[in-house]
C-alpha positions in Angstrom: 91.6 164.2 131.2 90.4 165.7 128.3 88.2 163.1 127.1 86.8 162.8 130.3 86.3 166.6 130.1 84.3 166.1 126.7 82.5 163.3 128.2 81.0 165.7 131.5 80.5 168.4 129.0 78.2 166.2 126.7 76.1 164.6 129.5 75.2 168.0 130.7 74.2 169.4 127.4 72.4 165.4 126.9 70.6 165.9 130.5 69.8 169.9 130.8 68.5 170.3 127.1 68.9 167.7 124.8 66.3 165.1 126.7 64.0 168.4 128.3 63.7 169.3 125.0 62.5 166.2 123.1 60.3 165.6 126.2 58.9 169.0 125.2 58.6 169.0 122.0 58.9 165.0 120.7 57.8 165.3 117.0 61.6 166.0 115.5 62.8 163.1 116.9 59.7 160.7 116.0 59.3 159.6 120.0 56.5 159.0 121.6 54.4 161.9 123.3 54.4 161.4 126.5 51.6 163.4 127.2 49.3 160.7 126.7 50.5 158.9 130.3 51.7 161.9 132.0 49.5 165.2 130.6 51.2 168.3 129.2 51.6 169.6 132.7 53.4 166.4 133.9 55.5 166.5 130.9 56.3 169.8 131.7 57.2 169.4 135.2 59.4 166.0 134.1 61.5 168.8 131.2 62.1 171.4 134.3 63.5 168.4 136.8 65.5 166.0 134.7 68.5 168.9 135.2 68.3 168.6 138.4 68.1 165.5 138.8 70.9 164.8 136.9 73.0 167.7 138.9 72.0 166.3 142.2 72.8 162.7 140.7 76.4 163.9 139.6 77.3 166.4 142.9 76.2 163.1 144.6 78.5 160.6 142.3 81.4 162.5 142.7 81.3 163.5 146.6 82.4 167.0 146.2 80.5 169.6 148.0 82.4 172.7 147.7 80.8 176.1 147.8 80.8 176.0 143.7 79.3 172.5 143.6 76.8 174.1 146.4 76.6 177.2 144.3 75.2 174.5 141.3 72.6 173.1 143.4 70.8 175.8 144.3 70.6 176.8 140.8 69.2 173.6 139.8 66.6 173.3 142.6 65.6 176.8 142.2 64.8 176.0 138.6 63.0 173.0 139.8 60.5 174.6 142.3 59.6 176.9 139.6 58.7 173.7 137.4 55.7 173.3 139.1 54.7 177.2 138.3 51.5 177.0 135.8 52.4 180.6 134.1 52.1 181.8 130.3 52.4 184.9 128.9 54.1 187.9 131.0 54.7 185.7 133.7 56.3 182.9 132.0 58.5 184.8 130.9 59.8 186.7 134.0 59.7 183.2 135.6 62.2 182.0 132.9 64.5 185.0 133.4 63.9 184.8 137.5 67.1 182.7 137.9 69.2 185.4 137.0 67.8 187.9 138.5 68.2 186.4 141.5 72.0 185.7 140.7 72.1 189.7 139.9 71.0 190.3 143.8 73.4 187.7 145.0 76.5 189.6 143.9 74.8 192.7 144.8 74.6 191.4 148.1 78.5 189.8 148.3 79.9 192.6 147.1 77.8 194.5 149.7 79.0 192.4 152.7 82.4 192.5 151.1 82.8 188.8 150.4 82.3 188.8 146.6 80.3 185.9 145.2 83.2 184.7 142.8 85.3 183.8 146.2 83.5 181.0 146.6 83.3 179.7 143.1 86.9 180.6 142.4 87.1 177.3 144.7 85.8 175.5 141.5 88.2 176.9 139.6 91.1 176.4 141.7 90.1 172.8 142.7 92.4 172.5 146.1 92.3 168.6 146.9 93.5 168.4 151.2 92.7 170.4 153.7 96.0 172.2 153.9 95.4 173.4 150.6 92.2 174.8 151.0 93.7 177.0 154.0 96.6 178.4 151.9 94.3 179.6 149.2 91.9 181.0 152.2 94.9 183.2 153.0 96.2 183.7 149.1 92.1 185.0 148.4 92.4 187.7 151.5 94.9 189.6 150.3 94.0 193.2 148.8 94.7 192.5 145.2 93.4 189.1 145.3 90.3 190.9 146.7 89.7 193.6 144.2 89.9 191.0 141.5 87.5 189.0 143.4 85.3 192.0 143.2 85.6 192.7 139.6 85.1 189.4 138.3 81.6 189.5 141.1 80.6 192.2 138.5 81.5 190.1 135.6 78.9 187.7 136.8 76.3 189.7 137.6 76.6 191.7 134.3 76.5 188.1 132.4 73.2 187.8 134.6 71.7 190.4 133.6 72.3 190.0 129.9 71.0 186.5 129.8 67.7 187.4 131.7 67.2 190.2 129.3 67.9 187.7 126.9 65.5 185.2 128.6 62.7 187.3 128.9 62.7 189.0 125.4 62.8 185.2 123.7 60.3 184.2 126.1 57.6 186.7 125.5 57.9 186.5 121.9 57.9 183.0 121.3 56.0 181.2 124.0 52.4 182.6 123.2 50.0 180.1 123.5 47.9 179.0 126.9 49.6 177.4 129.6 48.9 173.6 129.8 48.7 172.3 125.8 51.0 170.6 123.4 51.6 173.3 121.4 52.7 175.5 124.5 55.2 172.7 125.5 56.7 172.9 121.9 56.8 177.0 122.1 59.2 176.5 125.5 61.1 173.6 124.0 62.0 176.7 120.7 62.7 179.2 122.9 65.2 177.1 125.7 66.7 176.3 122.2 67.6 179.7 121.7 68.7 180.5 125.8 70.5 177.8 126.1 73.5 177.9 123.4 73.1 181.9 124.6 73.6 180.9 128.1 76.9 178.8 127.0 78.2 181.5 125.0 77.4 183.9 128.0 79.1 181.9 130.0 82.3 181.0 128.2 83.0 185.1 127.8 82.2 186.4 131.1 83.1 183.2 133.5 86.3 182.6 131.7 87.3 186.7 131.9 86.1 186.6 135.7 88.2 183.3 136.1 91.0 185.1 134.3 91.4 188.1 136.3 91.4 186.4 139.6 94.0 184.0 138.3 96.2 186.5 137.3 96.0 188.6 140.6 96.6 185.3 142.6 99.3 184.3 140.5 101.4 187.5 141.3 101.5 186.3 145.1 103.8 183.8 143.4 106.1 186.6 141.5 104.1 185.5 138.1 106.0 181.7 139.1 103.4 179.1 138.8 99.5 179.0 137.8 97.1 177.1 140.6 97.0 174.1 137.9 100.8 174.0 138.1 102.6 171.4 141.1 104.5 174.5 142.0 101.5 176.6 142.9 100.8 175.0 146.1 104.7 175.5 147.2 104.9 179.0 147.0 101.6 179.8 148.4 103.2 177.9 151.6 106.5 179.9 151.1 103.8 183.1 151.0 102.2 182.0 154.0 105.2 181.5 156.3 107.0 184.6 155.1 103.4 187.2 156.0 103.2 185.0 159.3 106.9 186.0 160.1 106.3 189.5 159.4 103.6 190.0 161.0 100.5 192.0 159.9 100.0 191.9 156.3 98.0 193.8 153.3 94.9 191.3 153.5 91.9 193.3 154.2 
């Protein structure tokens, strides 16, 4: 499991920055510029969809569509449709960090409506396999302190958000200076994803993994503290939990 863990994790690095980036910017790697064939501005197009391709292509291999996996897509096609964007200067660089500003206004939204973003990708987290499972944690994720942890780790998100399209912008505008539509401008996005995207992991590791953290421990204190969702156990006493509140009636769910 863990290889295969180390595996996933390298193809996404491979197809969401290693390959954009040597189509961008070829010279370190002494391949051919593609520029020639395709122009700078179908080069640049080709850098902005090989991730989603390669999303779509692996969402697709694995036949899982659950709301993270959706959650993923629309991430990776957003990101594609603004590919196509001819923008340099100022409005490059909102348009780099326009991903997560639109992720801040999603949990700004969810937490609004009351059904916090980080529900539905504490689903990717969690991983239930049958159908039975996926209705036991549907009634483990309403109850009140399952709920307020849902909400705080919603913050987490949108705070990690924020920070990287700060961080997006304020690369961006100072490294990406040249006209739209040359080599040279190519190379100056290639530098600066280079910087955003080990940012974005790091990002990423802190605030998802504190966000995972805190919902894990409020759902594992349904159990009394006896088994984590990864353990065999977990799905047992959510079932205990879920004929014991339907026996008592009305219970502390929201």
């Amino acid at each position: 499991m863990a290889w295969t863990r180390l595996l996933k994790f390298g193809l996404d690095v491979l197809f969401t920055f290693v390959l954009p980036y040597a189509l961008l910017n070829p010279r370190p790697f002494g391949l051919p510029d593609l520029s020639r064939p395709l122009g700078t501005y179908g080069v640049y197009v080709l850098a902005g969809l090989l991730p989603t391709i390669y999303i779509v292509w692996d969402t697709a291999r694995h036949r899982v569509l659950n709301p993270f996996a959706i959650f993923l897509l629309a991430g990776a096609l957003s990101g594609a449709a603004v590919s196509f964007l001819k923008l340099d200067g100022v409005a490059f660089a909102l348009k780099d960090a326009l991903h997560s500003g639109l992720l801040v206004l999603i949990c700004f939204i969810s937490l609004a409506l009351r059904r916090p973003l980080f529900e539905f990708l504490f689903y990717g987290v969690v991983a239930p396999e049958t159908p039975q499972q996926s209705r036991l944690l549907k009634v483990a994720l309403a109850f009140a302190p399952v709920r307020r942890a849902l909400a705080g780790a919603t913050w987490l998100v949108a705070l990690k958000a924020l920070l990287l399209g700060v961080g997006s912008y304020l690369v961006a505008i100072h490294f990406v200076t040249l006209p739209f539509g040359t080599a040279a401008f190519n190379a100056q996005v290639a530098t600066a994803h280079a910087i955003t995207f080990p940012l974005a992991l790091i990002l990423d590791v802190l605030f998802y993994g504190l966000a995972a953290w805190l919902t894990l421990q409020a759902t594992q204190r349904l159990t009394g503290g006896r088994a984590w969702p990864w353990q065999q156990g977990f799905w047992q006493e959510l079932s205990a939990l879920n004929e014991q509140h339907s026996h008592a009636g009305p219970t502390n769910a929201d």
